[in-house]
BADRENZA-730663 format. One record per residue (C-alpha): residue number from 0; x, y, z. Coordinates in Angstrom, 1 decimal, padded with zeros to 4 digits. Example, Ala and Ser with C-alpha at 12.3 -4.5 7.8 and 13.67 -1.06 7.14 Angstrom:
[0 [012.3 -004.5 007.8]]
[1 [013.7 -001.1 007.1]]
***
This chain:
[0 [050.9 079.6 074.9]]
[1 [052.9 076.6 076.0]]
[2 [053.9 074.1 073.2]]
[3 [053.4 070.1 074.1]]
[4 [055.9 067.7 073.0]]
[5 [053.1 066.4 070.7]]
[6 [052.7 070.2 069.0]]
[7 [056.8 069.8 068.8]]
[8 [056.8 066.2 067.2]]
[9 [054.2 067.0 064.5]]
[10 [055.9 070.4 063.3]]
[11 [058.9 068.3 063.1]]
[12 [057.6 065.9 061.0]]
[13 [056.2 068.5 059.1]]
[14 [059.2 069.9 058.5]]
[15 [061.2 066.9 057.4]]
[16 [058.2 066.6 054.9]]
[17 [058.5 069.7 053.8]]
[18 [062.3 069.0 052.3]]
[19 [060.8 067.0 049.6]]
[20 [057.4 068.5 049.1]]
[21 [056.5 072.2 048.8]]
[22 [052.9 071.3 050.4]]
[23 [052.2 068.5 053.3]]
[24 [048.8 066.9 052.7]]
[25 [046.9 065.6 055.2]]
[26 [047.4 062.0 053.8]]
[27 [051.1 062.3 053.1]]
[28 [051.2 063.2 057.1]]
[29 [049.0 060.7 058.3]]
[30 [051.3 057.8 056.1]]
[31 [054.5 059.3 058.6]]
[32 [052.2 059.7 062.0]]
[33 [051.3 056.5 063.9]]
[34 [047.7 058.7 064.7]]
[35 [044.1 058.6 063.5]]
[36 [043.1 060.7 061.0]]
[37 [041.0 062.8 063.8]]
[38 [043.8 063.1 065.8]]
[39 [046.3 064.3 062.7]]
[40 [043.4 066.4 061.7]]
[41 [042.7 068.2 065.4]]
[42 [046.8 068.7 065.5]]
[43 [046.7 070.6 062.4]]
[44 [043.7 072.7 063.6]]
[45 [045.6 073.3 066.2]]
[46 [048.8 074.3 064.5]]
[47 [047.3 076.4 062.1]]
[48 [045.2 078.6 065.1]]
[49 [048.3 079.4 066.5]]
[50 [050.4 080.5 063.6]]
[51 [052.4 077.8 063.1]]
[52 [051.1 076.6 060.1]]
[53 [050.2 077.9 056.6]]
[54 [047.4 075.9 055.1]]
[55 [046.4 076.3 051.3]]
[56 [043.3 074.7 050.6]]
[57 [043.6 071.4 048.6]]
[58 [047.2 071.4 048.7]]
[59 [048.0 070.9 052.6]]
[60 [050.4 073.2 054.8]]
[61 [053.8 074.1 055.5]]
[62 [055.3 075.7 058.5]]
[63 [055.9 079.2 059.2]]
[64 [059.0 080.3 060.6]]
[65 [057.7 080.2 064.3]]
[66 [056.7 076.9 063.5]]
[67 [060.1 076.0 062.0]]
[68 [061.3 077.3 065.5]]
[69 [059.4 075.1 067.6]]
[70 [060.3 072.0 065.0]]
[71 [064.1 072.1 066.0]]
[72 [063.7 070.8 069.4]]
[73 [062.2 067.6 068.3]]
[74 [064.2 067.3 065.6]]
[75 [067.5 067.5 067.4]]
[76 [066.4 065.3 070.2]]
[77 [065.2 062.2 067.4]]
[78 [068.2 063.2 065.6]]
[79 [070.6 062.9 069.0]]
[80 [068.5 059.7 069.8]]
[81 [069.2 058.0 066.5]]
[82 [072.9 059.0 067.2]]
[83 [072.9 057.4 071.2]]
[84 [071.4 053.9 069.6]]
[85 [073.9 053.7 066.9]]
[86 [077.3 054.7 068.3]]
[87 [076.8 054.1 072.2]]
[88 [074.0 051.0 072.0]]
[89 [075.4 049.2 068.6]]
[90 [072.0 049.2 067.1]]
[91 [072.2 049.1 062.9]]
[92 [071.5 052.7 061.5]]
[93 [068.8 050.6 059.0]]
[94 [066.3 050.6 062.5]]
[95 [067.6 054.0 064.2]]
[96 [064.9 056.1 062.9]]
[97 [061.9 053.6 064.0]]
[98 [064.0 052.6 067.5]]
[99 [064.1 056.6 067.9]]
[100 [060.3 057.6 067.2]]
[101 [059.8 055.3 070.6]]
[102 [062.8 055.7 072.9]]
[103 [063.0 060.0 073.0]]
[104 [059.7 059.7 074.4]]
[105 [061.4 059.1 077.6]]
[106 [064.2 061.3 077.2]]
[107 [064.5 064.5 079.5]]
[108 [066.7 067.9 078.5]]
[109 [069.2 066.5 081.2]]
[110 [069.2 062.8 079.5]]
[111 [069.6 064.4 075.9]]
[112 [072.5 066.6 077.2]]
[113 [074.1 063.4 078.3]]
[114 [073.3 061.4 075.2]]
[115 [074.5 064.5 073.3]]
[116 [077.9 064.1 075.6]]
[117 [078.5 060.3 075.4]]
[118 [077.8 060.4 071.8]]
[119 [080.5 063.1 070.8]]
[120 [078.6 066.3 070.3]]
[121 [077.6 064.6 067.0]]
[122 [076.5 067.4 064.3]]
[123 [074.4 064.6 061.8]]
[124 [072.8 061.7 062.5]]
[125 [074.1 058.4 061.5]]
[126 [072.2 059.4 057.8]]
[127 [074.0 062.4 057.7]]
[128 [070.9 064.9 058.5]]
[129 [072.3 068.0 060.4]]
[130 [071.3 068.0 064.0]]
[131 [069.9 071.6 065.3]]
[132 [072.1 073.1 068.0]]
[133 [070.3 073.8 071.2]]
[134 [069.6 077.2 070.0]]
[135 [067.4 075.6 067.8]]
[136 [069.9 076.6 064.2]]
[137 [069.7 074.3 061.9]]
[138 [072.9 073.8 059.9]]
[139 [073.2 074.2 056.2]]
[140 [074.0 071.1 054.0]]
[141 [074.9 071.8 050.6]]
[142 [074.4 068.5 048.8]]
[143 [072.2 067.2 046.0]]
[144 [070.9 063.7 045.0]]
[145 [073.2 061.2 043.2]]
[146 [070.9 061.4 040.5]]
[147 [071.5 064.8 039.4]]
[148 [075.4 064.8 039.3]]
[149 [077.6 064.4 036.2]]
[150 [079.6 061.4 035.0]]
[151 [083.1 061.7 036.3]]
[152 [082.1 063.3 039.2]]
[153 [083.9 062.3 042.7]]
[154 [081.6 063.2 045.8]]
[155 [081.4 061.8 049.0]]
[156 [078.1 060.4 050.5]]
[157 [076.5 063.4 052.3]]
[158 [073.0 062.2 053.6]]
[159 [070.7 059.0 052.7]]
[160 [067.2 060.6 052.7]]
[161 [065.3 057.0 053.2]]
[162 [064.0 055.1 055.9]]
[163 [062.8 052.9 053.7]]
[164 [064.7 049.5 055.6]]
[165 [065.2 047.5 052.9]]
[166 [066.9 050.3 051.1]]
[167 [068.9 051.3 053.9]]
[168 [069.9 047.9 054.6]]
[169 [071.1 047.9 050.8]]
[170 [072.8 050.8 050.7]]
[171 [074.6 049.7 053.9]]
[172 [076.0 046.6 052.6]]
[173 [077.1 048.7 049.7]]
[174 [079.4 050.7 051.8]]
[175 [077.5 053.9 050.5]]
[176 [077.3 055.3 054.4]]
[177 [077.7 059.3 055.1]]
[178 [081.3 060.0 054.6]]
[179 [082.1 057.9 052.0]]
[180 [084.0 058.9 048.8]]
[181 [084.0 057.4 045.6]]
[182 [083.9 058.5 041.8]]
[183 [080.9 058.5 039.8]]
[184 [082.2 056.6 036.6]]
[185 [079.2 057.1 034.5]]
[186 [075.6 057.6 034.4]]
[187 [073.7 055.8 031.7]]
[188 [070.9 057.8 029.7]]
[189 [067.5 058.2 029.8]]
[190 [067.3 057.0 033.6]]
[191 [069.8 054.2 033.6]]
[192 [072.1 052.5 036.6]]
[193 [075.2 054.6 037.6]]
[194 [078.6 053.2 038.3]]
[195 [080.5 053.8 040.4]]
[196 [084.5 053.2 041.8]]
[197 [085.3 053.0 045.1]]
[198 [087.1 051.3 047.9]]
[199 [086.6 048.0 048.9]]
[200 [085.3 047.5 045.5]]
[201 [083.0 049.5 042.8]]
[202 [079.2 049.0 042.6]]
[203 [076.4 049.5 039.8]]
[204 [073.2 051.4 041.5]]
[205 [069.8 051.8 039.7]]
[206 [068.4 055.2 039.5]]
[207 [065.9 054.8 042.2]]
[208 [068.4 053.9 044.7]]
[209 [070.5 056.9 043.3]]
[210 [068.2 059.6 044.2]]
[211 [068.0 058.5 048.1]]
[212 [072.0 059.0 048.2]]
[213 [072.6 063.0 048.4]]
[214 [076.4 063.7 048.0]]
[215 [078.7 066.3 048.0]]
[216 [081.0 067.3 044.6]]
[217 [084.9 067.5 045.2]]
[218 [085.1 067.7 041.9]]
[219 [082.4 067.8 038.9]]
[220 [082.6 066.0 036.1]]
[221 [081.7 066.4 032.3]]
[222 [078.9 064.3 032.4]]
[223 [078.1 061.4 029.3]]
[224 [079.3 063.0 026.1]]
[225 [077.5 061.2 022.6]]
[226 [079.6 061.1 020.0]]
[227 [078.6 063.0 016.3]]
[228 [075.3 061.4 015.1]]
[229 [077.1 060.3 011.7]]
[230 [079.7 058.5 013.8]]
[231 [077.2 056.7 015.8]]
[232 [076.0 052.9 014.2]]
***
């Protein structure tokens, strides 16, 4: 059967969801889908009929691998998009992802291969997700979230896996874009802020903000050692 741009967009979505959850539910789709929740409902029908989707009742669904292939054409055209408003039209990478979501509706496989072109053959968007080639192959990333990573660690900023704007806007102004290397000083226990040393200048981040930053290790630290219980006061 022939796959709409629609069918495309949701299994993309889908799949981005899927990154953080094992199961999509209904409602977690519906908060990322400007849709009714007929429409979302009909779409995943829809999916599901035609094998593209796995659905476990009360939990939700997740793709299948021909639905994972039909995904990566959406994805690398949002992705591209975000690219094209950020590097060739100066818009802030804070207001990519929403500017995105409405302009590749009007893009064409000619006007992506030129976006693609006058953007540099980019291979991440501007926060850091890997864009799928045109074969639809989806790089590998290996990263992990801020959060998990040992004191006296130094990493570089791999992805920031928000679109949260006020977070992004935040994490902007910190410096702490894709690319960006710094040391992780220390991390304090039981869920406290991390700190952090880098150039212009070093920042403190909660733990929150800390799990939307996935870096890369250079090098792995010790971590936060306690000293002896009888030398502690």
């Amino acid at each position: 059967m022939t796959v709409s741009l629609a069918m495309r967009r949701y299994a993309a979505e889908i799949y981005r969801l899927q990154q953080d959850n094992e199961q999509v539910s209904l409602s977690l789709l519906s908060a990322h889908i400007d849709a009714s929740a007929q429409a979302i409902s009909m779409m995943v029908k829809r999916l599901t009929k035609n094998g593209y989707l796995a659905y476990e009742p009360y939990r939700g669904v997740r793709l299948t691998a021909e639905g994972e292939k039909i995904a990566m054409p959406a994805l690398r055209r949002h992705r591209l998009t975000e690219v094209f408003l950020v590097k060739v039209m100066k818009y802030d990478w804070a207001s990519a992802h929403e500017l995105s979501d409405v302009f590749e509706k009007g893009v064409s496989d000619e006007l992506e291969d030129r976006m693609d072109e006058l953007s540099g053959f980019p291979t991440r968007c501007p926060h850091g997700e890997p864009i799928p080639s045109k074969k639809g192959v989806m790089p590998e990333v290996q990263d992990e979230p801020l959060a998990n990573v040992p004191s006296g660690s130094d990493c570089i900023v791999s992805r920031v896996r928000t679109h949260d704007l006020e977070k992004l806007n935040y994490i902007g102004d910190l410096g702490l874009v894709p690319g960006t290397p710094f040391h992780l000083l220390s991390c304090a226990p039981f869920k406290g802020p991390l700190r952090l040393e880098m150039k212009p200048q070093g920042h403190i981040i909660g733990y929150e903000l800390s799990q939307s930053i996935w870096v890369e290790v250079t090098k792995k630290g010790a971590g936060n050692k306690l000293p002896p219980l009888k030398n502690r006061i």
